[in-house]
DOVOPA-597671 format. One record per residue: residue number from 1; residue in three letters; chain; x, y, z of N, C-alpha, C, O, CB in turn. Coordinates in nm, 2 decimals. Glycine has a CB too. Layout:
REM residues N
+-----+--------+--------+--------+--------+--------+--------+--------+--------+--------+--------+--------+--------+--------+--------+--------+--------+--------+
: num : residu : chaine :   n_c1 :   n_c2 :   n_c3 :  ca_c1 :  ca_c2 :  ca_c3 :   c_c1 :   c_c2 :   c_c3 :   o_c1 :   o_c2 :   o_c3 :  cb_c1 :  cb_c2 :  cb_c3 :
+-----+--------+--------+--------+--------+--------+--------+--------+--------+--------+--------+--------+--------+--------+--------+--------+--------+--------+
: NUM :    Ala :      A :      X :      Y :      Z :      X :      Y :      Z :      X :      Y :      Z :      X :      Y :      Z :      X :      Y :      Z :
...
+-----+--------+--------+--------+--------+--------+--------+--------+--------+--------+--------+--------+--------+--------+--------+--------+--------+--------+
REM end
This chain:
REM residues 90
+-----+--------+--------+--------+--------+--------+--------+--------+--------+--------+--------+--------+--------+--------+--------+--------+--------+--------+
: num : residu : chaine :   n_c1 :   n_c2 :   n_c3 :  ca_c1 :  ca_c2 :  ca_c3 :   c_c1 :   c_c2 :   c_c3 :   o_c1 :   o_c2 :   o_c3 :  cb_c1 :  cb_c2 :  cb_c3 :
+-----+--------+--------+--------+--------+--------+--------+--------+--------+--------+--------+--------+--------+--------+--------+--------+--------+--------+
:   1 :    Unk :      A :  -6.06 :  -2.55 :   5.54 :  -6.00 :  -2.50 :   5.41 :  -5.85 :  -2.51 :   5.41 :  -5.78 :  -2.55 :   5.31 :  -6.04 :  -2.35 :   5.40 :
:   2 :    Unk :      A :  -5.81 :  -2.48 :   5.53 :  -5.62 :  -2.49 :   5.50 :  -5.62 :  -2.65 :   5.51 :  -5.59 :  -2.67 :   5.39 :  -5.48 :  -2.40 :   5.66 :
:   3 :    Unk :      A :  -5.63 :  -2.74 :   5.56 :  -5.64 :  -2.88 :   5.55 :  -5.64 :  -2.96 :   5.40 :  -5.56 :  -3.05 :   5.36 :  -5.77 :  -2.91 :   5.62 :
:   4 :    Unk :      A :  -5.76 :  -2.89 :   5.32 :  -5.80 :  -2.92 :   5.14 :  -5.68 :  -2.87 :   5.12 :  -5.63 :  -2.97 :   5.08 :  -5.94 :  -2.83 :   5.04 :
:   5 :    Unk :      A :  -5.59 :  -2.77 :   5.12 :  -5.50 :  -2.70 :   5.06 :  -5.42 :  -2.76 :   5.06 :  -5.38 :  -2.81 :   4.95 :  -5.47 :  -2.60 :   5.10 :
:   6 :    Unk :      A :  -5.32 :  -2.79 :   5.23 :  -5.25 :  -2.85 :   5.25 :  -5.26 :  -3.02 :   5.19 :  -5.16 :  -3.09 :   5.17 :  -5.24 :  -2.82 :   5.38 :
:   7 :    Unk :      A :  -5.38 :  -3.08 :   5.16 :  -5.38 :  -3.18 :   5.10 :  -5.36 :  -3.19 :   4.93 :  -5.33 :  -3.29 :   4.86 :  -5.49 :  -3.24 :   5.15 :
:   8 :    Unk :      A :  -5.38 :  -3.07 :   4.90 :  -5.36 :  -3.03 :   4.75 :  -5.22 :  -3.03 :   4.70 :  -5.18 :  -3.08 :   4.59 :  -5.42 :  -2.90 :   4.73 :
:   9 :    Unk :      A :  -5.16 :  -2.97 :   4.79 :  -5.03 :  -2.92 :   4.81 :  -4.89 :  -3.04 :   4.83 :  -4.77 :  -3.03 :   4.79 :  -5.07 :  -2.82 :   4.94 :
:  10 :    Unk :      A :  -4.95 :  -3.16 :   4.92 :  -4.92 :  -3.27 :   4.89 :  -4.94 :  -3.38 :   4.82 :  -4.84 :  -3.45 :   4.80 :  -4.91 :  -3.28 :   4.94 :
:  11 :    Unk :      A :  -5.03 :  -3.42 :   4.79 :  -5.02 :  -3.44 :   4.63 :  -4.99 :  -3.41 :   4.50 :  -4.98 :  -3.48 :   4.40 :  -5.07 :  -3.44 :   4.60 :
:  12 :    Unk :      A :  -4.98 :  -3.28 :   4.52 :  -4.88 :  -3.23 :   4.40 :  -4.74 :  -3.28 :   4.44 :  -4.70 :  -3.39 :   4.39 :  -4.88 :  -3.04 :   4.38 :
:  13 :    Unk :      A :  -4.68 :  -3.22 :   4.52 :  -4.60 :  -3.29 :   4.53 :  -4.53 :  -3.44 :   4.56 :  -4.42 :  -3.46 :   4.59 :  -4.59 :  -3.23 :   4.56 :
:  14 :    Unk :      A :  -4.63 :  -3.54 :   4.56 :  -4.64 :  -3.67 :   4.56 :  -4.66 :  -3.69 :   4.42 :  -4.57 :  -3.78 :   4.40 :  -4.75 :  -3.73 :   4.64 :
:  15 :    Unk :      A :  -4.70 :  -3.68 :   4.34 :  -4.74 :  -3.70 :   4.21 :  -4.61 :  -3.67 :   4.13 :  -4.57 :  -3.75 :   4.05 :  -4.88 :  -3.62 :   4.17 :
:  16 :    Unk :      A :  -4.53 :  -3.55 :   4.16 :  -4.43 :  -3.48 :   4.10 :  -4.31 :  -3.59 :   4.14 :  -4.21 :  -3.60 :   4.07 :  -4.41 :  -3.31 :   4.16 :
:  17 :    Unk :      A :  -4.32 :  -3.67 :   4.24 :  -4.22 :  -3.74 :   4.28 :  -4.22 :  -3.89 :   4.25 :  -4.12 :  -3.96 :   4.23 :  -4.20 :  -3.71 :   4.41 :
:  18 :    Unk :      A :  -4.34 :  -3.93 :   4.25 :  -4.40 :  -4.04 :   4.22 :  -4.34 :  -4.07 :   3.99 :  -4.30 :  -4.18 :   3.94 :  -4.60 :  -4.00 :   4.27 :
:  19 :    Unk :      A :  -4.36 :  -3.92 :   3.90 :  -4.35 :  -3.91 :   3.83 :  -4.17 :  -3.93 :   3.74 :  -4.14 :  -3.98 :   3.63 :  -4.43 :  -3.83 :   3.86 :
:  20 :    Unk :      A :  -4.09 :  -3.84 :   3.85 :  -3.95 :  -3.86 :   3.85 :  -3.91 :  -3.98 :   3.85 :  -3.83 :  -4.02 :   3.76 :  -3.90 :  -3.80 :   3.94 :
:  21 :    Unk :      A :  -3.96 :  -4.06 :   3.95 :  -3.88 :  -4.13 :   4.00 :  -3.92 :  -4.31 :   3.88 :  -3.86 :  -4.41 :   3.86 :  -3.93 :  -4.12 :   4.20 :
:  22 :    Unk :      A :  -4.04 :  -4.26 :   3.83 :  -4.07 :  -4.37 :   3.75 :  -4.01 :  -4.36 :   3.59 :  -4.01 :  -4.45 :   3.50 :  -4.23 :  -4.38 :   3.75 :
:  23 :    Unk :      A :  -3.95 :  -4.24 :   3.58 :  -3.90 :  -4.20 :   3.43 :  -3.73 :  -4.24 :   3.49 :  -3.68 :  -4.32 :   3.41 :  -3.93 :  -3.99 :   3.35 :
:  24 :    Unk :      A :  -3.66 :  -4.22 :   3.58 :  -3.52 :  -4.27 :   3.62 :  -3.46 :  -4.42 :   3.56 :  -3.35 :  -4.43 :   3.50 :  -3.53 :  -4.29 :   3.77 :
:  25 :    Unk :      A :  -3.56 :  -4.53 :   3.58 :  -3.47 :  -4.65 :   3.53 :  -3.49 :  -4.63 :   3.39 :  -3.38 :  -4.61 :   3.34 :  -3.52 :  -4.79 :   3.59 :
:  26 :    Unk :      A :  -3.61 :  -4.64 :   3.28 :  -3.54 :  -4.59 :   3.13 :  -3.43 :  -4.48 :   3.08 :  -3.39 :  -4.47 :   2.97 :  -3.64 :  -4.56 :   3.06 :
:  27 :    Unk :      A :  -3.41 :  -4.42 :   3.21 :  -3.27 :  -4.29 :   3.12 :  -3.16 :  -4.43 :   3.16 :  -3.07 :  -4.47 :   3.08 :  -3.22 :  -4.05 :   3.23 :
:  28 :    Unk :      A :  -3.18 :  -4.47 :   3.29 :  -3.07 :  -4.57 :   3.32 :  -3.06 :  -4.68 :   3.21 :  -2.95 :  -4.72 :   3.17 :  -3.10 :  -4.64 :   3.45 :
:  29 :    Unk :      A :  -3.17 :  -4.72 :   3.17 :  -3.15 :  -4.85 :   3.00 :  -3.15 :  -4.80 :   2.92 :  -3.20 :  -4.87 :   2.84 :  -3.24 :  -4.96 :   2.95 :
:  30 :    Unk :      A :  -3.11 :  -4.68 :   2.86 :  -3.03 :  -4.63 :   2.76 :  -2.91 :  -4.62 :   2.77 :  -2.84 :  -4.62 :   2.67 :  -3.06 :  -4.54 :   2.72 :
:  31 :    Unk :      A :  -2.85 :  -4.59 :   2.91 :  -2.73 :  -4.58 :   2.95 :  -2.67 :  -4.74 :   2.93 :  -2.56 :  -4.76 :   2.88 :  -2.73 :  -4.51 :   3.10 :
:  32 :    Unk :      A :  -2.75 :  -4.85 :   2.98 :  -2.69 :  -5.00 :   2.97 :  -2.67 :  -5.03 :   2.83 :  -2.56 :  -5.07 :   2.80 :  -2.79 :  -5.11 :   3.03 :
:  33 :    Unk :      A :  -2.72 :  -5.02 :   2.78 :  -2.77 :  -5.03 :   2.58 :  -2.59 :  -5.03 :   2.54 :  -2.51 :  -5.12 :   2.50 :  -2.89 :  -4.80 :   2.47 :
:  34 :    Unk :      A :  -2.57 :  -4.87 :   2.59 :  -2.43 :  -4.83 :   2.51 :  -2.30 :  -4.82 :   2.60 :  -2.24 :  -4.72 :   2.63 :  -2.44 :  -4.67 :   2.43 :
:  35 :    Unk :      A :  -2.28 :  -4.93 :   2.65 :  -2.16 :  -4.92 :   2.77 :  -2.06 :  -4.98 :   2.74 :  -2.07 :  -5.08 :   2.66 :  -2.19 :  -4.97 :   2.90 :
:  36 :    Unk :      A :  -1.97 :  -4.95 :   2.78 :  -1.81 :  -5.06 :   2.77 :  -1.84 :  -5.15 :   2.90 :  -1.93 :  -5.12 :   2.98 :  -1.61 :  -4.95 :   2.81 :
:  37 :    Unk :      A :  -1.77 :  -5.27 :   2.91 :  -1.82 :  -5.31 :   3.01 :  -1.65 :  -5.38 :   3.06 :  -1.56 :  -5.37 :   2.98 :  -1.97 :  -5.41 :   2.99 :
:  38 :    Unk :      A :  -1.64 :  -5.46 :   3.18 :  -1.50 :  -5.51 :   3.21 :  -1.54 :  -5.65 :   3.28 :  -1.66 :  -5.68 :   3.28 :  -1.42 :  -5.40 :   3.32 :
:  39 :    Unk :      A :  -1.48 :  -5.73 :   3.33 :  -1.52 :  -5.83 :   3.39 :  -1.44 :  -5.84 :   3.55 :  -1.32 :  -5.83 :   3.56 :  -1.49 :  -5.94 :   3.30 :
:  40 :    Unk :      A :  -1.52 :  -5.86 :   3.64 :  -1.46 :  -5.85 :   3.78 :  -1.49 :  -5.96 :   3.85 :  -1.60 :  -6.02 :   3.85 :  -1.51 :  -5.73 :   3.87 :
:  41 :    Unk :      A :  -1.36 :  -6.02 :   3.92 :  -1.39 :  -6.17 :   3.93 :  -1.42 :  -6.08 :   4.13 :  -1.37 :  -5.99 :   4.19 :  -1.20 :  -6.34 :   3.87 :
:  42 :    Unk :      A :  -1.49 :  -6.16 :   4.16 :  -1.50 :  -6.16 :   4.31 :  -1.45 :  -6.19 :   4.39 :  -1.41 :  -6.31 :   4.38 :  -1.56 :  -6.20 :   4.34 :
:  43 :    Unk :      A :  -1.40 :  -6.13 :   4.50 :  -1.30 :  -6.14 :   4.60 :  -1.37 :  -6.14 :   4.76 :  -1.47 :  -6.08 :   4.79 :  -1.20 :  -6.00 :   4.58 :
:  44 :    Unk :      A :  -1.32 :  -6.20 :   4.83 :  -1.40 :  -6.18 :   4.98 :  -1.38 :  -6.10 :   5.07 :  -1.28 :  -6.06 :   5.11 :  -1.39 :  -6.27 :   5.07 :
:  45 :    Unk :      A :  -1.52 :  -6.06 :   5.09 :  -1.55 :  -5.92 :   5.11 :  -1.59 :  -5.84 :   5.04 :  -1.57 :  -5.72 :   5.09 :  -1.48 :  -5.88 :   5.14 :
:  46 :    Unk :      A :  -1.64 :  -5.85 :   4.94 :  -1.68 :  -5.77 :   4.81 :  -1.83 :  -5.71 :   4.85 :  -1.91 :  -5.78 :   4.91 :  -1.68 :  -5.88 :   4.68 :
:  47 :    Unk :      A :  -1.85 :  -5.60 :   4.81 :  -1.96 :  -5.60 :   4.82 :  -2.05 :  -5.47 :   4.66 :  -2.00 :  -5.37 :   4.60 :  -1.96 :  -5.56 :   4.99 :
:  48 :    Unk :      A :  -2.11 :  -5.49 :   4.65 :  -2.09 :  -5.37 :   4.53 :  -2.08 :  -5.18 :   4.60 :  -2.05 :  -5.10 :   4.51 :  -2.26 :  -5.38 :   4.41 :
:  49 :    Unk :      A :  -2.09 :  -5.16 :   4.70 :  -2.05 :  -5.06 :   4.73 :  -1.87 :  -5.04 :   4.74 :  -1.81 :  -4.95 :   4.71 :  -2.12 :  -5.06 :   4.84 :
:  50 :    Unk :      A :  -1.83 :  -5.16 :   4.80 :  -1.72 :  -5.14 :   4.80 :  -1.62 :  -5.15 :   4.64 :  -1.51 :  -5.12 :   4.61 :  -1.69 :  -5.24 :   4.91 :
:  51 :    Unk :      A :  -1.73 :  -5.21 :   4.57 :  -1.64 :  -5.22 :   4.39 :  -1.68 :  -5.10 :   4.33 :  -1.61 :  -5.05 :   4.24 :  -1.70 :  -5.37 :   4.25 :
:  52 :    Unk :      A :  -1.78 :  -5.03 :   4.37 :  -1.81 :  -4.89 :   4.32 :  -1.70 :  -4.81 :   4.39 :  -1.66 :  -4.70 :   4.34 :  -1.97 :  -4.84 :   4.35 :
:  53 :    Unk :      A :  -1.68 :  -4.85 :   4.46 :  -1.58 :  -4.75 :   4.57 :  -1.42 :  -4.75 :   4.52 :  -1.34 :  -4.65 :   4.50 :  -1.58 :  -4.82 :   4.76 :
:  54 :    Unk :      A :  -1.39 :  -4.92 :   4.49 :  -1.23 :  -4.90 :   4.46 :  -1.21 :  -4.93 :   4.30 :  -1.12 :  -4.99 :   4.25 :  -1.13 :  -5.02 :   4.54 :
:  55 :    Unk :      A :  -1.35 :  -4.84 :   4.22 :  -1.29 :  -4.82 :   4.09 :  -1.32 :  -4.65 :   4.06 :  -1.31 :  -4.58 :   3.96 :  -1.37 :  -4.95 :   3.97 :
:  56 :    Unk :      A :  -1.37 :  -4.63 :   4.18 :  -1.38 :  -4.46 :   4.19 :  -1.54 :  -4.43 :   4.17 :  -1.58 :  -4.33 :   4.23 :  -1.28 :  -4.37 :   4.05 :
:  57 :    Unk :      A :  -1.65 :  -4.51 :   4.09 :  -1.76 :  -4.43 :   4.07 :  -1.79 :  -4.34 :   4.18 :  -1.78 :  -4.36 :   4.30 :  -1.86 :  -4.51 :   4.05 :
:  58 :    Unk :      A :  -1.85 :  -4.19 :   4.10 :  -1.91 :  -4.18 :   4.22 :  -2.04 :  -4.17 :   4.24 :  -2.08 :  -4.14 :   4.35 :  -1.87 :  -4.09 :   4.27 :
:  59 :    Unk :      A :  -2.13 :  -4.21 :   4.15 :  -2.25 :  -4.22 :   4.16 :  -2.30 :  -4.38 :   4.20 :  -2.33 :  -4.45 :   4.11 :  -2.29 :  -4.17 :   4.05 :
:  60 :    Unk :      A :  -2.30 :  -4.42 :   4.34 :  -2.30 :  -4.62 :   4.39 :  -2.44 :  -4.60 :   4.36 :  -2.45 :  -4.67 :   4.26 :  -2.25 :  -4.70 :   4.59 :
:  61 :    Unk :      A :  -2.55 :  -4.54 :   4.38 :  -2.65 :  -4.60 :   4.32 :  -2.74 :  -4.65 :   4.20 :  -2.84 :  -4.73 :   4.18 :  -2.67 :  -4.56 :   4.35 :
:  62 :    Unk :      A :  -2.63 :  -4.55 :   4.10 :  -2.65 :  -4.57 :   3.94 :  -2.58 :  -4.75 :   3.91 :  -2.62 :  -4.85 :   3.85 :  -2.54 :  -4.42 :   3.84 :
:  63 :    Unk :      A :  -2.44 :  -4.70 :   3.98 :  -2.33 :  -4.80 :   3.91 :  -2.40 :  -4.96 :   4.00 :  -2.38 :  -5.08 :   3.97 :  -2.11 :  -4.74 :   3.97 :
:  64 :    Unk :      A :  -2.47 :  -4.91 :   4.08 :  -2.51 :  -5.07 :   4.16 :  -2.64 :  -5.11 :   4.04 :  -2.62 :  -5.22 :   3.97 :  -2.59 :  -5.05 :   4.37 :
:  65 :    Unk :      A :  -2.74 :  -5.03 :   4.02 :  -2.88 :  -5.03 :   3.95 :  -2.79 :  -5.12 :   3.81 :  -2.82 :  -5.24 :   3.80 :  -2.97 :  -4.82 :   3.91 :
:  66 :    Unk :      A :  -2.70 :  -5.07 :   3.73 :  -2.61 :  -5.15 :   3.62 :  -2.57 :  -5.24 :   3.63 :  -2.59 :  -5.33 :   3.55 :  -2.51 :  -5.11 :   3.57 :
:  67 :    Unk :      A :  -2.53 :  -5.25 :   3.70 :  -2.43 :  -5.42 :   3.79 :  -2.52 :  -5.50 :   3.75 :  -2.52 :  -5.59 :   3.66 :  -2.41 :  -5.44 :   4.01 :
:  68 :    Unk :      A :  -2.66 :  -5.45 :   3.85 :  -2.74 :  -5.56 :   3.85 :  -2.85 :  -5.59 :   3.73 :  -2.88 :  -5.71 :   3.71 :  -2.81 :  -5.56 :   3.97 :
:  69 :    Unk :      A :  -2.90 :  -5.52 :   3.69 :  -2.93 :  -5.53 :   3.55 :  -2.80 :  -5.63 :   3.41 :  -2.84 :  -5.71 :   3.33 :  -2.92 :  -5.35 :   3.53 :
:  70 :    Unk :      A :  -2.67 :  -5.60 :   3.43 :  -2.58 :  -5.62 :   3.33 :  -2.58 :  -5.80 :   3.42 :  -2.54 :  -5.89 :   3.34 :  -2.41 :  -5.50 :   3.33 :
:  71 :    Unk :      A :  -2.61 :  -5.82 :   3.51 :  -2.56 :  -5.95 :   3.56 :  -2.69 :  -6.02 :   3.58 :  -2.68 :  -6.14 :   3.57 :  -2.47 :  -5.94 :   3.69 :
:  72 :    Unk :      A :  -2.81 :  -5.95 :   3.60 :  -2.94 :  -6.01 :   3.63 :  -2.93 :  -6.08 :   3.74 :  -2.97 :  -6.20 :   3.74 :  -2.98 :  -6.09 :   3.53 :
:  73 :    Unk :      A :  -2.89 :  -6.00 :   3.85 :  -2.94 :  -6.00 :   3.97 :  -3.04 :  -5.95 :   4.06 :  -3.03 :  -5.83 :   4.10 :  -2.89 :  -5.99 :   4.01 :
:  74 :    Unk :      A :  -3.11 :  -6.02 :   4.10 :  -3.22 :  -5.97 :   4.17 :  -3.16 :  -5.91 :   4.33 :  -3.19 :  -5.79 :   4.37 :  -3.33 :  -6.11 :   4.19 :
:  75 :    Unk :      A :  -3.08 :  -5.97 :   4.41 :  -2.99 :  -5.94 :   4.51 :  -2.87 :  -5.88 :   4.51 :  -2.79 :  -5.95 :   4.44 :  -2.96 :  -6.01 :   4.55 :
:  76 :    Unk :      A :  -2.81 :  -5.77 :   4.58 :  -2.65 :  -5.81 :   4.62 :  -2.54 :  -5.90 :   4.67 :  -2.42 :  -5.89 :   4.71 :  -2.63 :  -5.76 :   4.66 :
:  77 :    Unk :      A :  -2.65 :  -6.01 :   4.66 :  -2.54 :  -6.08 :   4.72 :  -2.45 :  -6.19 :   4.61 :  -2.48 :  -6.26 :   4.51 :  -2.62 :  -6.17 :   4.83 :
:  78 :    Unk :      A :  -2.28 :  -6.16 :   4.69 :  -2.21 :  -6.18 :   4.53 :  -2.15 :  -6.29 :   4.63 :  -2.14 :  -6.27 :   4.75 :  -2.08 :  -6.04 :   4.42 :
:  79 :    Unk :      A :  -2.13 :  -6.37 :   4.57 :  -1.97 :  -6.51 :   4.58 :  -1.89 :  -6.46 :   4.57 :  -1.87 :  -6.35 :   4.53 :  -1.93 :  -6.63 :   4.48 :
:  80 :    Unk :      A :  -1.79 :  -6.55 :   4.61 :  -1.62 :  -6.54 :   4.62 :  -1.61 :  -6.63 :   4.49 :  -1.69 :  -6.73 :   4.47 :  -1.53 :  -6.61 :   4.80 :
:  81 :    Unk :      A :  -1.48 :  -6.59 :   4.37 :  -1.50 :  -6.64 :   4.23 :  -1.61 :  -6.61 :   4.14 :  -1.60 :  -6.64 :   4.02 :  -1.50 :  -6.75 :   4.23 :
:  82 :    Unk :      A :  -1.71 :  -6.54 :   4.20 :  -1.84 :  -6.49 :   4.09 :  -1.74 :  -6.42 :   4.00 :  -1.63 :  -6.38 :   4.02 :  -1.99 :  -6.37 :   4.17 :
:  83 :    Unk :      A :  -1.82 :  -6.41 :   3.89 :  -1.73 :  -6.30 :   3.75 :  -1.87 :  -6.22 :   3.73 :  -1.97 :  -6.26 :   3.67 :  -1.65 :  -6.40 :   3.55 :
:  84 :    Unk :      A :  -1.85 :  -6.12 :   3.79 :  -1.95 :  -5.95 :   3.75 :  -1.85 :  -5.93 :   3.61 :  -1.73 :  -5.95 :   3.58 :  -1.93 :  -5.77 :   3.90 :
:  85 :    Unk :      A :  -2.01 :  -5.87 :   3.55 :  -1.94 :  -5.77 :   3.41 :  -2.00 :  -5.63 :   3.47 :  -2.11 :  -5.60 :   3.50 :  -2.01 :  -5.81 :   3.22 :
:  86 :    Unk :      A :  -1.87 :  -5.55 :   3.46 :  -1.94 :  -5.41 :   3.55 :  -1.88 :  -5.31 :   3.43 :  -1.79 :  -5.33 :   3.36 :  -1.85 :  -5.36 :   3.75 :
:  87 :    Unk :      A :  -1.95 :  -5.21 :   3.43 :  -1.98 :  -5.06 :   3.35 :  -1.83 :  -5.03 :   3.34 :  -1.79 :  -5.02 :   3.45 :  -2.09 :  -4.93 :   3.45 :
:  88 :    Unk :      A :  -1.70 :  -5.02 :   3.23 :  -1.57 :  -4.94 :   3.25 :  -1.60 :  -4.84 :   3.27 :  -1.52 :  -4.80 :   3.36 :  -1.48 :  -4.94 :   3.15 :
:  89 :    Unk :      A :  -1.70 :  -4.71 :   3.22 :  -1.70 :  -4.63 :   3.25 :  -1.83 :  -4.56 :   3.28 :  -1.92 :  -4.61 :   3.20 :  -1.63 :  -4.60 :   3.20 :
:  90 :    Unk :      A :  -1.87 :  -4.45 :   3.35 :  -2.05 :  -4.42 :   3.35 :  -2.01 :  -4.26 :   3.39 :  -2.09 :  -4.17 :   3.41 :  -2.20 :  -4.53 :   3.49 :
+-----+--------+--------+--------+--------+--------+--------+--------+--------+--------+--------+--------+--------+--------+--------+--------+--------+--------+
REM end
């Protein structure tokens, strides 16, 4: 009986998280829709943690999720001379 429970009990909460986590990227493409955007030429050593870092975001997982969306990258991986168009502000 505590086993059914405990399995009840996690599934709810699997389902609750499973549920969040799938509504997150459409609030994120409404946010892409209406953005200013800037152009960042690439430098070595770049990495998008570190461009989220020295333009202050502080949310790197949002501002990376945009990057790559706004540039249509499947990877992080950037070139030296690549030109990112990154979010001016979020």
């Amino acid at each position: 009986m505590k086993l059914k429970i405990k399995l009840i009990v996690f599934l709810y909460f699997l389902s609750t998280f499973l549920i969040a986590g799938a509504k997150t990227p459409l609030e994120n493409m409404e946010i892409i829709e209406n953005i200013q955007t800037i152009e960042y030429k690439i430098k070595n050593g770049d990495t998008l943690w570190t461009i989220a870092s020295e333009f202050n975001y502080t949310n790197y997982e949002k501002f990376i999720y945009i990057v790559k969306n706004l540039n249509n990258l499947d990877e992080s991986l950037l070139l030296v001379d690549q030109v990112l168009i990154l979010p001016a502000n979020i």
